[in-house]
C-alpha positions in Angstrom: -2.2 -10.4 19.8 -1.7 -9.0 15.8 1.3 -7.6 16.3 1.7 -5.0 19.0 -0.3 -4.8 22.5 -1.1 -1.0 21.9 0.3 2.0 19.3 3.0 2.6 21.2 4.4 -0.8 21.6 3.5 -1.0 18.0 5.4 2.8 16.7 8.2 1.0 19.0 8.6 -1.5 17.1 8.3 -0.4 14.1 11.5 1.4 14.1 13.7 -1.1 15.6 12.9 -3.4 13.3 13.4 -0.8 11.1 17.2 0.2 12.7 18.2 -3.7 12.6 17.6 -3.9 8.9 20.1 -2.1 7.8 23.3 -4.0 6.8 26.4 -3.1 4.8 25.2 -5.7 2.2 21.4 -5.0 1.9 20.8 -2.3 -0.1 17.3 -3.1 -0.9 16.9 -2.6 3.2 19.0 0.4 2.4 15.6 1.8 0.1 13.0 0.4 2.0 14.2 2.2 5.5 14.7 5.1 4.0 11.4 5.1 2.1 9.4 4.5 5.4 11.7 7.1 7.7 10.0 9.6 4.9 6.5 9.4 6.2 6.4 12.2 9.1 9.3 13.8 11.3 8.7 11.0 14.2 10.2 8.0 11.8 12.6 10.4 9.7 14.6 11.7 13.3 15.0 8.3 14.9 16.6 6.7 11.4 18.3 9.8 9.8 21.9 9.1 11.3 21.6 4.8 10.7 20.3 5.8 7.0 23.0 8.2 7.0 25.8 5.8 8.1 24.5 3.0 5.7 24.3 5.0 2.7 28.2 6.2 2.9 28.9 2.7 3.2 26.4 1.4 0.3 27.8 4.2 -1.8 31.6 2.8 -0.8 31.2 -0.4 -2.5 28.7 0.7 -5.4 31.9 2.8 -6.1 34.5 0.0 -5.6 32.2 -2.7 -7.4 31.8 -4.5 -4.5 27.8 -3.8 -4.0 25.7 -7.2 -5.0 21.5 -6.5 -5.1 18.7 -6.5 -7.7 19.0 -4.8 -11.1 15.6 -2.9 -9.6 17.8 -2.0 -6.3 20.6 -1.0 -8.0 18.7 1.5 -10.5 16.6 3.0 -7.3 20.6 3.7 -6.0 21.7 5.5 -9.1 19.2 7.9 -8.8 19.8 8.1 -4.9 23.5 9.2 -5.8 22.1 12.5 -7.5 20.5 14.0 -4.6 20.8 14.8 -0.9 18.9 12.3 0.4 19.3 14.1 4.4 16.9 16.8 2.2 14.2 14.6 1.1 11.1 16.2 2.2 8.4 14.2 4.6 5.0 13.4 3.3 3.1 16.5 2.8 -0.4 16.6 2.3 -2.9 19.1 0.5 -6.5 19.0 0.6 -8.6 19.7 -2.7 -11.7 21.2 -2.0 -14.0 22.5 0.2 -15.9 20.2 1.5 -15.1 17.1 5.2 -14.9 15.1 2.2 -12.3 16.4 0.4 -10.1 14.8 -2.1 -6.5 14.8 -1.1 -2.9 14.5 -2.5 -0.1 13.7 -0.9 3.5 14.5 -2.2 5.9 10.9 -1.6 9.1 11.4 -3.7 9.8 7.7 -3.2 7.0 6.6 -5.1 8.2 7.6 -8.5 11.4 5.1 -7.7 8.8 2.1 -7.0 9.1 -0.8 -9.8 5.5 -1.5 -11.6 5.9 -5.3 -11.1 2.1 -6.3 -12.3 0.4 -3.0 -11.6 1.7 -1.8 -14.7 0.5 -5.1 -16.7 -2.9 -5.3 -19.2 -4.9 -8.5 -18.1 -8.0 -9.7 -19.5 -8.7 -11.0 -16.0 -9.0 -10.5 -12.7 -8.2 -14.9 -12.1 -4.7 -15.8 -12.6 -3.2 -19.0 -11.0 -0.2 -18.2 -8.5 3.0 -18.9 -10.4 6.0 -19.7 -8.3 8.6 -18.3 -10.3 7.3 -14.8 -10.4 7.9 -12.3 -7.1 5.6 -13.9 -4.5 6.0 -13.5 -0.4 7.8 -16.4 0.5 10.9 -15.2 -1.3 13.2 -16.4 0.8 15.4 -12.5 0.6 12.3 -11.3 1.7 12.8 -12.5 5.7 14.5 -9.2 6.6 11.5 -7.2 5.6 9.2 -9.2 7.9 7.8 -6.7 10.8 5.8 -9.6 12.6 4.8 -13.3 11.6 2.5 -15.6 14.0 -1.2 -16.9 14.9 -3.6 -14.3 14.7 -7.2 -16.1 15.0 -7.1 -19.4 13.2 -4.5 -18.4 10.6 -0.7 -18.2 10.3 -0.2 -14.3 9.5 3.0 -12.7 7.9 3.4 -9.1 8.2 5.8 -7.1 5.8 7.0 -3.4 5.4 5.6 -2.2 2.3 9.1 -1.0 0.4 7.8 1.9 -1.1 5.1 2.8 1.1 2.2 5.5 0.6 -0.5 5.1 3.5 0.7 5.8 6.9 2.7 2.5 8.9 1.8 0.9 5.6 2.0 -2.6 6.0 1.7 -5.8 3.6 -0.4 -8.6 5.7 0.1 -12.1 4.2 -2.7 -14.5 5.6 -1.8 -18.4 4.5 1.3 -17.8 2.8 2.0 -21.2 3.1 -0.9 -22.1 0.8 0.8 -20.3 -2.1 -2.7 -18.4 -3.0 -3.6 -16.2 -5.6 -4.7 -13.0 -5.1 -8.1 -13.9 -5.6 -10.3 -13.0 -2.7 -12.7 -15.9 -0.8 -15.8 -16.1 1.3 -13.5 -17.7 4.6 -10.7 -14.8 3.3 -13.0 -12.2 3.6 -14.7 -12.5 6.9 -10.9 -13.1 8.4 -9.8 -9.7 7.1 -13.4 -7.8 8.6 -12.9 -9.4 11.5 -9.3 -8.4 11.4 -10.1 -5.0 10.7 -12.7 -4.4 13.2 -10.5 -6.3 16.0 -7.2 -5.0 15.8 -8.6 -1.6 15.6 -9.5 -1.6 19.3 -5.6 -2.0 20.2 -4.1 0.0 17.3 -6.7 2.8 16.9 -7.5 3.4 13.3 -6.2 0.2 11.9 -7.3 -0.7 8.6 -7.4 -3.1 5.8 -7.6 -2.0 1.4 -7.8 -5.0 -1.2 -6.7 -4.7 -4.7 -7.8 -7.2 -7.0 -5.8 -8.3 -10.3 -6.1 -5.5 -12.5 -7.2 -2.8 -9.8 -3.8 -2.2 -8.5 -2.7 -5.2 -7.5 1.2 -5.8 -7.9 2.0 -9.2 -7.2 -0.4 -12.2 -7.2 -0.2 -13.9 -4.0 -3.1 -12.9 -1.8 -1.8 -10.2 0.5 -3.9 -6.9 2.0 -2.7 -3.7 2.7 -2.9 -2.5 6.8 -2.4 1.0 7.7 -3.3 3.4 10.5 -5.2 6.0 9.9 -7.8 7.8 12.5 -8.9 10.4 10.2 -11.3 9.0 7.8 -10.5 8.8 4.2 -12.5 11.3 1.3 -14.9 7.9 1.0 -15.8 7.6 4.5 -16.6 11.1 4.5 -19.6 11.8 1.9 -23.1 12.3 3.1 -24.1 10.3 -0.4 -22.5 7.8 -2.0 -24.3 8.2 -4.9 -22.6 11.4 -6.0 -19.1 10.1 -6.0 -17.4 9.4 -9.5 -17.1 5.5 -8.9 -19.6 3.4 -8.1 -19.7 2.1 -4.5 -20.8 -0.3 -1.9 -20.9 0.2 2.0 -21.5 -2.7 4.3 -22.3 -3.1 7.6 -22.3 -6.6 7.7 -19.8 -9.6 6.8 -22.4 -12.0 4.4 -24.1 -9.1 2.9 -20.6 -7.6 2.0 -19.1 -10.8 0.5 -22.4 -11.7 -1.7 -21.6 -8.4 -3.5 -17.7 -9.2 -4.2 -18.8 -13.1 -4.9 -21.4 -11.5 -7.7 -17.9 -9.1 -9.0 -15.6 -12.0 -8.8 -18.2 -14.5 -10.6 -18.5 -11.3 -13.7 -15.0 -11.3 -13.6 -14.8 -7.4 -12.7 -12.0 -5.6 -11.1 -12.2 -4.2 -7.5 -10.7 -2.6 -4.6 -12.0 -3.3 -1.0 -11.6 -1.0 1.8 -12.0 -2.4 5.5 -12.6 -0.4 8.7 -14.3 -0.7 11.9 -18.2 -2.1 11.4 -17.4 -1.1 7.8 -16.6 -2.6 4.4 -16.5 -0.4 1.1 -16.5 -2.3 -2.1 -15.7 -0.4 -5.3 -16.0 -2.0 -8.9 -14.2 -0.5 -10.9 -12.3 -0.6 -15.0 -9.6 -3.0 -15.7 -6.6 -0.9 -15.3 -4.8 -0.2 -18.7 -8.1 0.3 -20.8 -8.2 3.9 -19.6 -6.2 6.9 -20.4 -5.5 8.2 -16.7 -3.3 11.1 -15.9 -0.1 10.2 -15.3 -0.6 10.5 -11.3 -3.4 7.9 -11.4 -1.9 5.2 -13.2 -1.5 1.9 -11.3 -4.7 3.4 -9.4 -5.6 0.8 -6.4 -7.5 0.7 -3.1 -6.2 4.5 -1.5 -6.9 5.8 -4.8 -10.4 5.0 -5.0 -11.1 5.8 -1.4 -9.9 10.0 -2.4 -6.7 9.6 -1.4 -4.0 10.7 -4.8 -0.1 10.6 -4.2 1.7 12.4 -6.5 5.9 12.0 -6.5 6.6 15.4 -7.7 6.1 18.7 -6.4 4.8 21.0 -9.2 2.0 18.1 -10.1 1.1 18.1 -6.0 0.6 22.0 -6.1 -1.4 21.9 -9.6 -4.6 19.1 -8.6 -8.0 19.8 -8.1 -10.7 19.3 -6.9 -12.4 18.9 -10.8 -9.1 17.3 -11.9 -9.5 14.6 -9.2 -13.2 13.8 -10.2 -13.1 13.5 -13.3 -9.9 11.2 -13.3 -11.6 8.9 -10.9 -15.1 8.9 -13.2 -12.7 7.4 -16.2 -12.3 3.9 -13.6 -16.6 3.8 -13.2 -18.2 0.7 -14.7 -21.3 3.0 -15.1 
């Protein structure tokens, strides 16, 4: 079993997990709680009074002194203290266009708080070795933000909250952490994650799996996917003709076929994201991140972007995209 026996074992667990994490003395749990309550009404009523409780502690001894965390925890806080944060909004999403396949934007004030760990850097590579002294997933502070760790298949799996989160039940899946790995994607990698992707979605309808390589969004480099569930189909699944989307971009049906693509990518040293679903595997090359002048709302692009999918932290950019706006900001990333 990958975590949960069906979505409502799964939804279950999600927020208790969610409920024990909050402590007097964790305010990085503090952010990341609060950050995933915001996704629809469900999560935000079952956590709003524990988020409410821990904050008026938190914000006790951050006034007394007495709060210890992260220079990056501490800074989200500060801004935290200027607003309401019972009157953060939910997720709200806009479609741009016309069309089933549609670009969207989603509003997610939390994502403007989100550090740029690596996403942010210039690389001149998409191979970097793993370094243990940067951020990596077996951080020992990390073991509260675990949702579910075990034996999935032939692999030990760890299974984070994302901290900042912007695709619904976001999750960070860790294959092999143990192997200290970087986040360079591999033949025996690869047809884990399909399978993955196509098994798990027969217990947790609409399960899926996004890859970023280094320089395509990728923040920290220690392999690690993104999971999420999603029934509705992204803007990528949905056009009639691949050919007429701005990037350039691969569907697979099949596992080998899939992989000699990304091993022909990996071998030119070009940057890609990888989007996994059901009987399906979308591979998009795309520019190194850095050389291009994005809008400000694309920057740090990875994996949900490319698949049509734009989030947006504030609300006067959410209500100005479109359609044109989306496509041509996407067209700067092809490698045409």
């Amino acid at each position: 079993m990958f975590i949960a026996k069906d979505i409502s074992q799964f939804k279950t667990l999600f927020v208790n997990k969610l409920k024990n994490m909050l402590s007097d003395d964790e305010l990085g749990a503090f952010i990341l709680v609060l950050a995933n309550s915001l996704q629809d009404e469900f999560l935000k009523t079952e956590l709003a009074t524990d988020l409410k409780d821990n904050f008026l502690v938190l914000k006790g001894k951050f006034d007394t002194g007495e709060l210890k965390a992260t220079q990056d925890d501490l800074d989200v806080f500060k801004q935290l203290l200027t607003i309401d944060i019972e009157q953060l909004p939910i997720w709200q999403t806009r479609k741009v266009g016309a069309s089933d396949s549609s670009w969207e934007v989603v509003y997610n004030v939390m994502r403007q708080l989100r550090p740029a760990r690596a996403s942010s850097q210039i690389l001149n590579s998409i191979i970097q070795d793993f370094d243990d002294t940067r951020f990596h997933f077996n951080k020992p502070f990390l073991k509260p933000e675990i949702l579910w760790q075990g034996e999935y298949g032939d692999k030990n799996v760890r299974v984070f909250y994302n901290k900042f989160p912007f695709s619904d039940y976001h999750l960070l899946i860790v294959v092999s952490p143990e192997d200290n790995s970087a986040q360079i994607l591999t033949q025996d990698m690869h047809r884990y994650i399909s399978t993955l992707a196509e098994k798990v979605d027969e217990t947790l309808p609409g399960f899926g799996v996004g890859f970023n390589s280094l320089a395509a969004g990728a923040s920290v480099n220690h392999l690690h996917f993104q999971g999420f569930i999603r029934e509705q189909k992204f803007p990528l699944e949905n056009i009639d003709d691949i050919s007429n989307y701005p990037l350039s971009v691969k569907q697979f049906a099949d596992i080998e076929s899939s992989w000699q693509y990304i091993q022909t990518l990996i071998e030119k040293d070009m940057a890609f994201n990888c989007l996994y679903r059901k009987n399906s595997c979308y591979v998009v090359p795309r520019k190194y991140q850095g050389t291009v002048d994005l809008p400000v709302w694309l920057d740090g692009a990875g994996w949900i972007d490319v698949a049509g999918v734009m989030t947006v932290s504030d609300e006067v950019t959410f209500n100005a995209i479109d359609e044109q706006s989306v496509t041509q900001a996407l067209g700067l990333l092809s490698t045409h």
